[in-house]
N, C-alpha and C positions, 0 to 999 in steps of 0.2 A: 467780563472778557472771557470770551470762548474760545478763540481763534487767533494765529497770528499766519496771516500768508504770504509766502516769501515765490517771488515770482523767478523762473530761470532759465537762460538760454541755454545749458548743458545740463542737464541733472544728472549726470556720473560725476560728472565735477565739482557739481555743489552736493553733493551728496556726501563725494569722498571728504571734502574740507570739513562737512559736520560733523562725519564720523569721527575725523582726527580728536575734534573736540569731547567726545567720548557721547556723541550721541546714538542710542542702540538705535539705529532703521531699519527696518525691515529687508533682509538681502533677497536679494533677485530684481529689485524695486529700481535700479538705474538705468532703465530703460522707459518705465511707467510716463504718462503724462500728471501724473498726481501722486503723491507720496504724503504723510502724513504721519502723526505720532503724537501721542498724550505725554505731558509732562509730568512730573509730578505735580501737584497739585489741581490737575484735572483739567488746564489749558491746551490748547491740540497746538502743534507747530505743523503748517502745511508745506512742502513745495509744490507747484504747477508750472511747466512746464509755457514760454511765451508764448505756441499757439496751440496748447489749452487754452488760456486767457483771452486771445483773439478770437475762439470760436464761442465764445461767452457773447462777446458784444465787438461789429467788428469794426467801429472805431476808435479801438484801446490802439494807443503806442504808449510803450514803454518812457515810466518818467527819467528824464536827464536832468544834470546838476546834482543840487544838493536834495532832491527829493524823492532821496530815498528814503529808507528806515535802517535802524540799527539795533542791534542785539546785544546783552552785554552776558557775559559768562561769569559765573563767579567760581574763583579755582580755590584748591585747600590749603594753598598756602603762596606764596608769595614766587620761592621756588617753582611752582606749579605754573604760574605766568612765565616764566623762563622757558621749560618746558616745554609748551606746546605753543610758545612764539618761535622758539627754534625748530620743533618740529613741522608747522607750518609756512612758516618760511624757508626751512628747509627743502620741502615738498615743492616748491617754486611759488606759494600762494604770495601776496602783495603785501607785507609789514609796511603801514601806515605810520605811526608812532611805536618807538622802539620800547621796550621796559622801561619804565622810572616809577621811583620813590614820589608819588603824589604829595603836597601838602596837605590834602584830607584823608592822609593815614592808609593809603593803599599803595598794593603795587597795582602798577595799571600799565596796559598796550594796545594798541587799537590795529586790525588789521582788517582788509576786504575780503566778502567771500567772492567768488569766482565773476560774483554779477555787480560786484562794487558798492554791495553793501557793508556798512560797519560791523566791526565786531570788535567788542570790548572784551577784555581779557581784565579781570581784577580778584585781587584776596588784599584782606585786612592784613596791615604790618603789626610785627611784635608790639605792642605797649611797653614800653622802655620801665624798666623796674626801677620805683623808687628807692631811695639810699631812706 
């Protein structure tokens, strides 16, 4: 895996909602038809712009329903999902599933970026200390 690209009809807007996430992008870039950025471990996360994409091939339309794609964040702590579900929600972004205590030991919330894609919010809970 090299690549992951996230298609979008505003890129100020999906742009501003990654940053909240603490993604460093490049500033000046919310105007661009293409933005991009290395992760750590050496995978690129792209945006493009809808008609960047259309002028690639010009009978792309944008997928509807459930086919999109989704991203999952992992935060430093559980508090941390609180965080930047209120900051993002805050912001007017779309809170999907609110914070909960997962049964498989997370905190997790799920919210859209500006183009309706998911975005997971999750950190490991405490390990309850044995008696």
């Amino acid at each position: 895996m090299d690549y992951i690209g996230v298609v979008v009809a505003d890129m100020a807007r999906s742009l501003d909602f990654y940053r909240r996430l603490g993604l460093d992008l490049p500033s000046g870039s919310d105007t661009l038809p293409h933005v991009e950025m290395t992760l750590p471990g050496g995978v690129r996360l792209g945006w493009d712009t809808v008609d960047s994409i259309r002028d690639l091939g010009a009978g792309w339309t944008p997928p509807t329903g459930s086919a999109r794609m989704s991203l999952a964040f992992r935060c430093a702590d559980p508090a941390e999902v609180d965080r930047y579900w209120t900051a993002l929600t805050g912001a007017g972004f779309h809170g999907e599933l609110p914070p909960w205590n997962a049964d498989w030991g997370q905190r997790y919330a799920t919210l859209h970026d500006p183009d309706g894609n998911g975005v997971d919010l999750y950190a490991p809970l405490p390990t309850p200390v044995a008696d």
